[in-house]
C-alpha positions as CSV (number, residue, x, y, z in Angstrom):
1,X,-16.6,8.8,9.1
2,X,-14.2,7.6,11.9
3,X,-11.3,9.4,10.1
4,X,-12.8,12.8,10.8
5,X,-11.8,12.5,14.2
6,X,-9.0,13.7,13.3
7,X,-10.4,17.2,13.0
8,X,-9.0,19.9,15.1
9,X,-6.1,17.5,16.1
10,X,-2.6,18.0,16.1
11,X,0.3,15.5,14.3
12,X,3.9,15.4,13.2
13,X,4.8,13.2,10.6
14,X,8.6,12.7,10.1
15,X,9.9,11.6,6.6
16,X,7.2,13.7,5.7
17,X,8.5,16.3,2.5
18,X,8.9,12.5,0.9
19,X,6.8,10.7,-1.5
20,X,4.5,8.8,0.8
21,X,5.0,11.5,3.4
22,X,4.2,14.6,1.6
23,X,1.0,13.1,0.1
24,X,-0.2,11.8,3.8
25,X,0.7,15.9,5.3
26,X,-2.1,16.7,2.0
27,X,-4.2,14.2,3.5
28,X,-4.3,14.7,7.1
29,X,-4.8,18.8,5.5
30,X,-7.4,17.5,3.9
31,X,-9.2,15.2,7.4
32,X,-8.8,18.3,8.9
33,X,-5.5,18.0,11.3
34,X,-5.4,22.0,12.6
35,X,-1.7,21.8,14.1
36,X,0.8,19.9,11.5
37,X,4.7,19.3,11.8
38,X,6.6,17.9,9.6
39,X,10.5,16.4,9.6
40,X,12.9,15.4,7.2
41,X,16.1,15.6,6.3
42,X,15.8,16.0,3.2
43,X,18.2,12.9,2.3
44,X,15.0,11.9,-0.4
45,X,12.6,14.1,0.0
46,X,12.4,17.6,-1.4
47,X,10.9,20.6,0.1
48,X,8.6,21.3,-2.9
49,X,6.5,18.8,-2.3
50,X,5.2,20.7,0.9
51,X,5.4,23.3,-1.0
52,X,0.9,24.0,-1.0
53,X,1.4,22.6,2.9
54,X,3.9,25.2,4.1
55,X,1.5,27.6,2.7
56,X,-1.4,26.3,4.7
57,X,0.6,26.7,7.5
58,X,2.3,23.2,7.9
59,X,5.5,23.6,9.7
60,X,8.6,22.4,8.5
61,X,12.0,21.3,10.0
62,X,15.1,20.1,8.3
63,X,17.1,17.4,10.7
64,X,17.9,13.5,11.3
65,X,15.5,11.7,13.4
66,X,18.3,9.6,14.8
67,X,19.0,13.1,16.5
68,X,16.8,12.8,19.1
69,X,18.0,16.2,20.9
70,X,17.2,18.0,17.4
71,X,13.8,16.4,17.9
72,X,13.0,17.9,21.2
73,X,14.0,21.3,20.1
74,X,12.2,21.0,17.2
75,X,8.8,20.4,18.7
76,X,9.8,23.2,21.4
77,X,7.7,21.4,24.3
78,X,4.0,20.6,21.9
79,X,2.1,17.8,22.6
80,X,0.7,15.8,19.9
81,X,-2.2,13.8,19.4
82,X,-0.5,11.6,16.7
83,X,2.8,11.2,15.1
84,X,3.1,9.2,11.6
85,X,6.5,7.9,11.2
86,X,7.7,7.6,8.0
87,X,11.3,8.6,8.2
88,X,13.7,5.7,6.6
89,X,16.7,4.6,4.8
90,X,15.5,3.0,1.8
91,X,15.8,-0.7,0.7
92,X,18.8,0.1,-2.4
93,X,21.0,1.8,0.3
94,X,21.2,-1.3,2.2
95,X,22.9,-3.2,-0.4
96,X,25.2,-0.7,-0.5
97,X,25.8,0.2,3.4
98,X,24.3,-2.5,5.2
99,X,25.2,-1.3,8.5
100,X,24.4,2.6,8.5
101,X,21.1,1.7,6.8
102,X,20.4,-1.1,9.8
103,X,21.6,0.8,12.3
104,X,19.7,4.5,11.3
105,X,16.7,3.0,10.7
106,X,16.5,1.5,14.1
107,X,17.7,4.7,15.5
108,X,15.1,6.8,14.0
109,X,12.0,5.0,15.7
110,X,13.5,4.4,18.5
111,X,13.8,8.0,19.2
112,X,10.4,8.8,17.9
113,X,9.8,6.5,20.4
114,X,10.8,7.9,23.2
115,X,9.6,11.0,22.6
116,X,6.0,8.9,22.8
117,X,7.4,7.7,25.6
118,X,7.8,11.1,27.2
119,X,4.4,12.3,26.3
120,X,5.2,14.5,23.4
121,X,2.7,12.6,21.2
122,X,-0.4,10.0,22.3
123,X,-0.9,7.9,19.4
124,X,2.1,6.3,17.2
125,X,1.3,5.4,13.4
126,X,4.4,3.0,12.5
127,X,5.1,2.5,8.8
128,X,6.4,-0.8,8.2
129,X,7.1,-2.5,4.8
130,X,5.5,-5.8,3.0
131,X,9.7,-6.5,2.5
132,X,9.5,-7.9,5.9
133,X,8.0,-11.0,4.8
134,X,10.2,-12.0,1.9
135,X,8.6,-14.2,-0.9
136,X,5.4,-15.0,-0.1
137,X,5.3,-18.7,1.3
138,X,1.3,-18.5,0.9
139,X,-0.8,-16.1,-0.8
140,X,-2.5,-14.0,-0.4
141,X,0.3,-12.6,2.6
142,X,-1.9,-12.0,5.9
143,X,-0.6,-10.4,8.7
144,X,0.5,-13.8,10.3
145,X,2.5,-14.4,7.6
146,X,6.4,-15.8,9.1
147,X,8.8,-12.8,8.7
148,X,11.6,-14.0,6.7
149,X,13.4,-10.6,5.2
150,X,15.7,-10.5,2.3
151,X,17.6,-7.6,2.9
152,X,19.3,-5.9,5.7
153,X,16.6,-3.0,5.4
154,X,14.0,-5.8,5.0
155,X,15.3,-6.6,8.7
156,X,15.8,-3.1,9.5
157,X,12.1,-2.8,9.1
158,X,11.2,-5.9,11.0
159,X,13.1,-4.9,14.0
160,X,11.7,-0.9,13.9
161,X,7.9,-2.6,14.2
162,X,8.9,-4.9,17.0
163,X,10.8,-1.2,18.8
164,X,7.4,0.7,18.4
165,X,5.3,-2.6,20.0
166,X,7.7,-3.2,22.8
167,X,7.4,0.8,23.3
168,X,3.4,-0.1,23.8
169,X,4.3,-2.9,25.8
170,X,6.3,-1.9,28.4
171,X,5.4,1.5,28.2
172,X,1.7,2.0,27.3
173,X,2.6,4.5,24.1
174,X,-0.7,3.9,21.7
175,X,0.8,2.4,18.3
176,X,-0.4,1.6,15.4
177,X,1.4,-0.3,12.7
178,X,0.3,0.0,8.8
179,X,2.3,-2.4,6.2
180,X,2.3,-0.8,3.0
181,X,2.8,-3.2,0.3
182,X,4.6,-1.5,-3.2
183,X,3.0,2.1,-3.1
184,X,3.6,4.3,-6.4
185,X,2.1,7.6,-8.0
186,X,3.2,11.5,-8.2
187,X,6.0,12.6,-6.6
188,X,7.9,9.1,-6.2
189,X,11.6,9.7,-5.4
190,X,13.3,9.5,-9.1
191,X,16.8,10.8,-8.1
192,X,19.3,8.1,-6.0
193,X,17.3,4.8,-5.6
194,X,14.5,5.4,-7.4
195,X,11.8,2.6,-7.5
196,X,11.2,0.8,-10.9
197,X,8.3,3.2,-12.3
198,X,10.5,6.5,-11.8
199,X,13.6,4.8,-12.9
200,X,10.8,3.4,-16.4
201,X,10.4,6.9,-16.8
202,X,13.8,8.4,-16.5
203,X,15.3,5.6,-19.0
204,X,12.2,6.6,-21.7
205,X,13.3,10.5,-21.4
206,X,16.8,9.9,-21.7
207,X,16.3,7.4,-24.1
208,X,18.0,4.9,-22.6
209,X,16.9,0.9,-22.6
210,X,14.5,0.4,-19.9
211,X,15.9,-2.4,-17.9
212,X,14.7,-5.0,-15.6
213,X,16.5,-7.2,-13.1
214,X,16.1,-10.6,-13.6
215,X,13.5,-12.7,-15.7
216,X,10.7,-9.9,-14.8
217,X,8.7,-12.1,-13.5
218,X,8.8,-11.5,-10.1
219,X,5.4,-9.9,-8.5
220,X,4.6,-6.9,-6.8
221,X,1.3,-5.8,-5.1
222,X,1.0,-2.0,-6.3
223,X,-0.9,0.1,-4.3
224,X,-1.6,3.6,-5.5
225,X,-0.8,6.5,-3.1
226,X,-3.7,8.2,-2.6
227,X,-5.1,4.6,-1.4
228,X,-2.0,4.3,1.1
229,X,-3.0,7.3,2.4
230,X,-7.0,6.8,2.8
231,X,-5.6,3.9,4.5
232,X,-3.5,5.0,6.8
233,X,-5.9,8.0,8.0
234,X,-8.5,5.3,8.8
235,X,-6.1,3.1,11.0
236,X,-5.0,6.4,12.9
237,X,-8.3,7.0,13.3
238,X,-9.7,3.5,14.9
239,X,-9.0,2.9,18.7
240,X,-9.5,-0.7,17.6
241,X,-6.4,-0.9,15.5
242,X,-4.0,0.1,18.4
243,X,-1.7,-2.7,18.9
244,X,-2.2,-4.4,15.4
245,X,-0.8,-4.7,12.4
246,X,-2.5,-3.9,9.2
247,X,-1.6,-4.6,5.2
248,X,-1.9,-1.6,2.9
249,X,-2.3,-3.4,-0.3
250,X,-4.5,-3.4,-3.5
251,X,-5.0,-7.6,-3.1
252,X,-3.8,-7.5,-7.2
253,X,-0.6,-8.7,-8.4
254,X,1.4,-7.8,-11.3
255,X,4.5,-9.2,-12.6
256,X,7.6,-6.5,-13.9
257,X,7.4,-7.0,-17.0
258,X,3.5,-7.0,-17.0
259,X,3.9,-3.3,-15.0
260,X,7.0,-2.2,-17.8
261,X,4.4,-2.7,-20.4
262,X,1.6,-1.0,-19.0
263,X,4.0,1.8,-18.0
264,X,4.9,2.2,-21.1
265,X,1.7,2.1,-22.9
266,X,1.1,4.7,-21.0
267,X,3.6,7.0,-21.5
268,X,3.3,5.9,-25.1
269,X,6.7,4.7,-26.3
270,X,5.2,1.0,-26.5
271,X,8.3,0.0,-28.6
272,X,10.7,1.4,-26.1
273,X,14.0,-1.0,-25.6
274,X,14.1,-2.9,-22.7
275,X,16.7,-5.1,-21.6
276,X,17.1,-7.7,-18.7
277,X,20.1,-7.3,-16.4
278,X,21.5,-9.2,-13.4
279,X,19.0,-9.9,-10.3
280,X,19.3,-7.8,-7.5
281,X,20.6,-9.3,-4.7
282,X,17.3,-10.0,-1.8
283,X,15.0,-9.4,-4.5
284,X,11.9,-10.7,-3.0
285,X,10.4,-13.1,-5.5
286,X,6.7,-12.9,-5.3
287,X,3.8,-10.4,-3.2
288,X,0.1,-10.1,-3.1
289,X,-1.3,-9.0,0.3
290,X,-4.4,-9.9,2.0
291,X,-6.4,-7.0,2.8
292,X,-9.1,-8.8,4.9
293,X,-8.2,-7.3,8.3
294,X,-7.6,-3.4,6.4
295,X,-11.1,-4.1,5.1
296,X,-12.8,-5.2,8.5
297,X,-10.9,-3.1,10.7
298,X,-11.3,0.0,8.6
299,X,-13.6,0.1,5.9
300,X,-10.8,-0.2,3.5
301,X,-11.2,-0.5,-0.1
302,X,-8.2,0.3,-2.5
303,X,-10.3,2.3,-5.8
304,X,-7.7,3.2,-8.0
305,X,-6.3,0.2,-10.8
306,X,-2.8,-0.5,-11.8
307,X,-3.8,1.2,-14.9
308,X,-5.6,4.4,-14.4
309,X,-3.0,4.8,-11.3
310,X,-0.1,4.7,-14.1
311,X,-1.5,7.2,-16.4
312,X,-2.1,9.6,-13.7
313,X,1.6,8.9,-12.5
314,X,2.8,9.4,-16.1
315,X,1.0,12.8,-16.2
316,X,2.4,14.0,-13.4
317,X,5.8,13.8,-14.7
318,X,4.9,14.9,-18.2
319,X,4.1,18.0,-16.5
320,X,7.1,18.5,-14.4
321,X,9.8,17.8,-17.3
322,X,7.6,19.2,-19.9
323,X,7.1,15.9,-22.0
324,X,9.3,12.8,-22.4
């Protein structure tokens, strides 16, 4: 497989004791990565979930990627063969602080950036986000789909993609973009803007209404983790993915209220209240993604459904608050 390349190599991954993050750190473990550093600040993710890494022998540093001195003393002078960036400012916070999340989020990869651009790592594995495209004006969404983003984080993202090509561009850094579409499972942030399946959850244990913004009928393309991951291993993998952009997707779409229901079948409080509340401002309205080039490029094939990916995600939390 081309992904066990990555034997023996070395990576950092920053944003990487967070949900997507800490489950990419288990699966470069896993490919066989032999030197592994991981940054966060800790702003979302928590430190238990490396918590089997660290003792493996990941190393961990708390800081702010937008710190790009903190970086450099950080990696004390190694040189990488890959660096995953994950570190962001999530989508809720720009509705809230449109200019720090804008202007951190650009900071962050452009300082990851130039420490490609210095020779601290060979081979950049940007995470973008299927929010750069907006509503879907075809389906399904292909990589040539017009970027028209809702939010300022949606544009955040847009302009962090176009920072790590023009880094390849002018500089030669190797990059690598993967565009996760709506990725959910264990360990999803459900604390300060928590997606919709934590935030499901939370309501159902506090017995509180479950709600939903707007009609519910808006569509999402969810992608289990463990899929994201396989993924992204793959594209880090390929020399023939450098300078392209890829969809991370499962090519299925589900409405809200279709995913509220399944949710809570699985959890098992199939009467539980729910109740529809304002629309969120930028709320994209409708996302599938096309997964041709992921499937020609890397040999990827999504394998875990909307439903079985649920129930694992609903055991997960049963088992870290006991029951609901």
């Amino acid at each position: 497989m081309p992904e066990s390349l990555l034997k023996g190599s070395s990576a950092i991954v920053t944003g990487g004791a967070g949900f997507i993050g800490s489950h990419l750190v288990d699966g470069l473990l896993t490919a066989g990565v032999e030197q592994l550093h991981v940054v966060d600040d800790l702003s979302l993710g928590r430190r238990e979930n490396l918590q089997a890494a660290i003792a493996a022998g990941v190393r961990f540093e708390q800081l702010d990627c937008c710190e790009i001195d903190a970086l450099r003393d950080a990696l004390a002078g190694d040189a990488f063969d890959y660096c995953f960036n994950l570190a962001v400012i999530p989508l809720p916070a720009s509705l809230v602080d449109p200019r720090a999340n804008v202007d951190r989020n650009v900071a962050m990869t452009t300082a990851v950036c130039e420490l490609g651009r210095e020779g601290r790592f060979r081979r950049l594995i940007q995470y973008s986000s299927s929010e750069v495209y907006g509503t879907a004006r075809t389906v399904p969404m292909a990589e040539d789909h017009p970027l028209v983003p809702h939010t300022p984080y949606a544009a955040a993202k847009a302009a962090t993609d176009l920072v790590a090509m023009s880094y390849a561009t002018t500089f030669g850094l190797e990059v690598v973009t993967v565009r996760p579409f709506n990725t959910y499972g264990e360990r999803q942030n459900d604390r300060a803007y928590a997606g919709i399946i934590p935030a499901v959850i939370r309501n159902v244990r506090a017995g509180k209404p479950v709600q939903i913004y707007g009609d519910g009928e808006q569509t999402r393309d969810m992608t289990y983790v463990g899929d994201t991951v396989a993924g992204t291993i793959k594209a880090a993998a390929r020399d023939s993915a450098l300078s392209k952009t890829i969809n991370l997707g499962s090519g299925q779409e589900a409405s809200v209220n279709e995913m509220v229901r399944l949710l809570l079948d699985a959890i098992g409080h199939q009467d539980h209240p729910v109740e529809h509340v304002e629309e969120r401002p930028g709320d994209v309205r409708r996302l599938l993604a096309d997964i041709t080039l992921a499937r020609t490029e890397l040999d990827y094939e999504p394998s875990v459904s909307l439903r079985d990916g649920l129930l694992r995600t609903v055991a997960w939390y049963a088992e870290q608050h006991a029951s609901f």
